[in-house]
C-alpha positions as CSV (number, residue, x, y, z in Angstrom):
1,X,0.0,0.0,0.0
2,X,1.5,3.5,-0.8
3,X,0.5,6.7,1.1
4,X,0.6,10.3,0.1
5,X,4.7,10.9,-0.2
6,X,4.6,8.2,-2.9
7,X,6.4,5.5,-0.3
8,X,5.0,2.1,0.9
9,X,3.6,1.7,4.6
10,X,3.8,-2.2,4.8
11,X,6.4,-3.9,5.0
12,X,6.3,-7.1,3.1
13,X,7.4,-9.1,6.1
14,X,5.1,-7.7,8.8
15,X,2.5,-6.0,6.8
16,X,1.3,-2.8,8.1
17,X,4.1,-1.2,9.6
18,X,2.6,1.2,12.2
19,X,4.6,-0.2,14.9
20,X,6.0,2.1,17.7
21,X,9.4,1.3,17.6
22,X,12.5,3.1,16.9
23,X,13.2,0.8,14.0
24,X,11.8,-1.9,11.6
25,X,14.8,-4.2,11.8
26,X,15.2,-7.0,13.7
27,X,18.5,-9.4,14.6
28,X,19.4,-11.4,11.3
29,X,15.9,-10.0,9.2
30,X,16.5,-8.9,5.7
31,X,16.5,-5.6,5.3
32,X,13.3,-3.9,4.3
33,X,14.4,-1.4,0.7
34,X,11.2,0.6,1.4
35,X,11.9,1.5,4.8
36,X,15.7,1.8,3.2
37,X,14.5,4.3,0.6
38,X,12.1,6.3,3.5
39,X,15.1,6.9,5.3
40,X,17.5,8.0,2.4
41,X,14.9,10.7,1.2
42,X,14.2,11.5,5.4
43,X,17.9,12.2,5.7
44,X,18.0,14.1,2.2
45,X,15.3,16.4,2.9
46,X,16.7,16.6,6.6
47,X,19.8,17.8,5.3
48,X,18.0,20.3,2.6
49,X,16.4,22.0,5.7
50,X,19.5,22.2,7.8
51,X,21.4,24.0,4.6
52,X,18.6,26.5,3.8
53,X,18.9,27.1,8.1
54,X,22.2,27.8,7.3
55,X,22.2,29.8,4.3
56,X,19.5,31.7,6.0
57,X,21.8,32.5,9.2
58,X,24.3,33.2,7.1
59,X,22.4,35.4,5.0
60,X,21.1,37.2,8.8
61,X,25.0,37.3,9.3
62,X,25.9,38.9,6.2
63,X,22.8,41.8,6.5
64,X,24.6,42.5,9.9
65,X,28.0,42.8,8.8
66,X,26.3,45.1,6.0
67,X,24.4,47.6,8.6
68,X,27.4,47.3,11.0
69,X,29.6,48.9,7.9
70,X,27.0,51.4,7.5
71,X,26.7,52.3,10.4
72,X,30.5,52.4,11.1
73,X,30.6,55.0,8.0
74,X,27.9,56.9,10.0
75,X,29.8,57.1,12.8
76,X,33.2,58.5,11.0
77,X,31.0,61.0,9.5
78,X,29.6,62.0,12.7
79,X,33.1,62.2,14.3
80,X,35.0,64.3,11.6
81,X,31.6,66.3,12.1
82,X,32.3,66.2,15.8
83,X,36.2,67.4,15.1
84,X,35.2,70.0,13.0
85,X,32.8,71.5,15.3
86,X,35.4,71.3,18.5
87,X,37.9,73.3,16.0
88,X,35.6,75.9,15.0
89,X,34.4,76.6,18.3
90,X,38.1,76.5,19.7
91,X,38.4,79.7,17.0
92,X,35.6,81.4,18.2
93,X,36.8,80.8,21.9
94,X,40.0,82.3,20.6
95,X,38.4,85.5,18.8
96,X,35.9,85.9,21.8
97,X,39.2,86.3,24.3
98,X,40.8,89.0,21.8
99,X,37.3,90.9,21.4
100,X,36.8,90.3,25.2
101,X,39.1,94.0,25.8
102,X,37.1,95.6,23.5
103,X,33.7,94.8,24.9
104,X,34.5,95.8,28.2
105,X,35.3,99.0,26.9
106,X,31.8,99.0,25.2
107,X,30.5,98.0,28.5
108,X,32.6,101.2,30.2
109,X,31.6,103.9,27.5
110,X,27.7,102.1,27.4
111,X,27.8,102.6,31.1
112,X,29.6,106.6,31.0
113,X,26.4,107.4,28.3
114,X,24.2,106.1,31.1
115,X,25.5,108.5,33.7
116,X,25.4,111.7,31.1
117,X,21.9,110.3,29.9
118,X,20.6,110.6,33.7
119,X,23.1,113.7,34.4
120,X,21.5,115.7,31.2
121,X,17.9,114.9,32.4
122,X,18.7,116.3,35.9
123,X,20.1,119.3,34.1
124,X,16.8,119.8,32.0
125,X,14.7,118.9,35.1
126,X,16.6,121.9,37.1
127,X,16.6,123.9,34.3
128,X,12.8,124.1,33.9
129,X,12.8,124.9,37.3
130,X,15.1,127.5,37.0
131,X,13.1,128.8,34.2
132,X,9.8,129.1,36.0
133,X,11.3,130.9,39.0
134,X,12.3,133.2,36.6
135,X,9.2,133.6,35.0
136,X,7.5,133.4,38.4
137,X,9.9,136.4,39.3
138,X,9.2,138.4,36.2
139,X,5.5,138.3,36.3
140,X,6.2,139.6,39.8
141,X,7.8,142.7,38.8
């Protein structure tokens, strides 16, 4: 009798072989070709899945090493980004320090305008006093 895979289930010694055992043979019995060619195409298609397993890890391994070189070209860009950045700020460190005299004396003459600034409107303030008392005097007289 043959079953779906195209192989025979009984064995011509035993007929149907649907016994629980590990294995159909038994001390000093022929040897059953059936069961012979069962286990060659078992151990054929066994080892077909166990090379596609393999060619599929070693096709994860390969998109790795691929994202790993990517990303190792990322992170060289990202450094010589990282270096340019430290030496332009290093120059702007170094022009802030020579500019640094020159804004404090921004800072100074900013300061010296405040002081006339308030000074001046003291000066108006007193002299529109001034000016009314003199009025005040003149309309007097």
């Amino acid at each position: 009798m043959e079953d779906d895979y195209g192989g025979v289930t009984d064995s011509p010694k035993r007929g149907p072989t649907l016994s629980t055992s590990t294995s159909s043979f038994e001390p000093f019995d022929a040897h059953d070709p059936n069961l012979s060619r069962l286990a060659t195409k078992m151990f054929q298609k066994t080892g077909e899945y166990i090379g596609h397993e393999l060619s599929t890890t070693a096709d994860d391994y390969r998109l790795i090493e691929n994202m790993n070189k990517a990303m190792m070209g990322k992170v060289l860009e990202m450094k010589q980004m990282s270096e340019s950045i430290a030496v332009k700020n290093n120059e702007l460190s170094r022009k802030y320090e020579e500019l640094k005299p020159l804004l404090q004396r921004v800072e100074d003459i900013e300061s010296t305008v405040n002081k006339l600034e308030a000074a001046a409107y003291q000066l108006d303030s007193y002299t529109i006093r001034l000016e009314n008392k003199f009025k005040a005097l003149k309309a007097k007289k």
